[in-house]
C-alpha positions as CSV (number, residue, x, y, z in Angstrom):
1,X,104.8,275.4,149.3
2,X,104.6,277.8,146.5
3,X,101.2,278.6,144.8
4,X,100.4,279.9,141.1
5,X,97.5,281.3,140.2
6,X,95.4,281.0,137.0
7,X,94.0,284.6,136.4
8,X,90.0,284.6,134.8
9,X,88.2,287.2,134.9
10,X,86.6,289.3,137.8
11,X,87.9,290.6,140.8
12,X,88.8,287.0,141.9
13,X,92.5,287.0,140.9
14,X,92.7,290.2,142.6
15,X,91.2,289.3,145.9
16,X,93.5,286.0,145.4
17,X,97.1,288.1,145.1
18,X,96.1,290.8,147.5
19,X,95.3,288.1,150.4
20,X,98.6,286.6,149.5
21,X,100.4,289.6,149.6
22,X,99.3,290.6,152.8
23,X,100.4,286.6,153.9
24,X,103.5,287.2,152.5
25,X,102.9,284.3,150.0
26,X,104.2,285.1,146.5
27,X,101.9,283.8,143.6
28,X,103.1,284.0,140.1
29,X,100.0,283.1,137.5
30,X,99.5,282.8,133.9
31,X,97.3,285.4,132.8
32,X,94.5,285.0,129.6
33,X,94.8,286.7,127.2
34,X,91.2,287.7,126.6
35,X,89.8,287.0,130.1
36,X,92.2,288.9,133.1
37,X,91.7,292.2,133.4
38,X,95.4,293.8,132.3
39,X,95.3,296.0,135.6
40,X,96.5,292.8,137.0
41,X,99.8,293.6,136.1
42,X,100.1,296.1,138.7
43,X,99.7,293.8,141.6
44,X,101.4,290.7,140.3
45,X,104.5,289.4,141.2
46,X,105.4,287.4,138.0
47,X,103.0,286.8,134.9
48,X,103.0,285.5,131.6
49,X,100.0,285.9,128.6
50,X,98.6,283.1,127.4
51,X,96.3,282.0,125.2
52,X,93.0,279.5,125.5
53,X,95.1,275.8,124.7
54,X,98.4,276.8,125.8
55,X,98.2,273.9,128.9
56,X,102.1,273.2,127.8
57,X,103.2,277.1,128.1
58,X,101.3,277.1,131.6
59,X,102.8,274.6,132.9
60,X,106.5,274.9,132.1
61,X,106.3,278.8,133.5
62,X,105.2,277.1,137.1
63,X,107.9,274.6,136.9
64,X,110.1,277.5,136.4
65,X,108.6,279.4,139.5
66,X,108.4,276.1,141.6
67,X,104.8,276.4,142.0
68,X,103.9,272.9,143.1
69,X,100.1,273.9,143.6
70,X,97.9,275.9,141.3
């Protein structure tokens, strides 16, 4: 099963992509654009920016990665 991750703020999404990582478990997200911290870029596997509303643009980018959980 392939997860995706929707990035806040805080250390949270950080903790979240490190532990999967380290499970071998890749986790694209959507990242907002006023909320994640952009140093989340460094760590994540596949990201897009989105804004507060864009439900529609979330969704087709997991689709596309085959997340079937988020």
């Amino acid at each position: 099963m392939r997860y995706g991750l929707i990035a806040g703020n805080g250390r949270f999404p950080f903790l979240v992509l490190e532990g999967a990582r380290r499970a071998g478990v890749g986790c694209p997200l959507p990242r907002s654009v006023k909320e994640t911290d952009p140093e989340i870029e460094r760590i994540a596997e596949r990201l897009i920016w989105v804004g507060i509303g864009q439900l529609g643009k979330m969704i087709k980018f997991f689709k596309n990665e085959g997340v079937e959980r988020a």
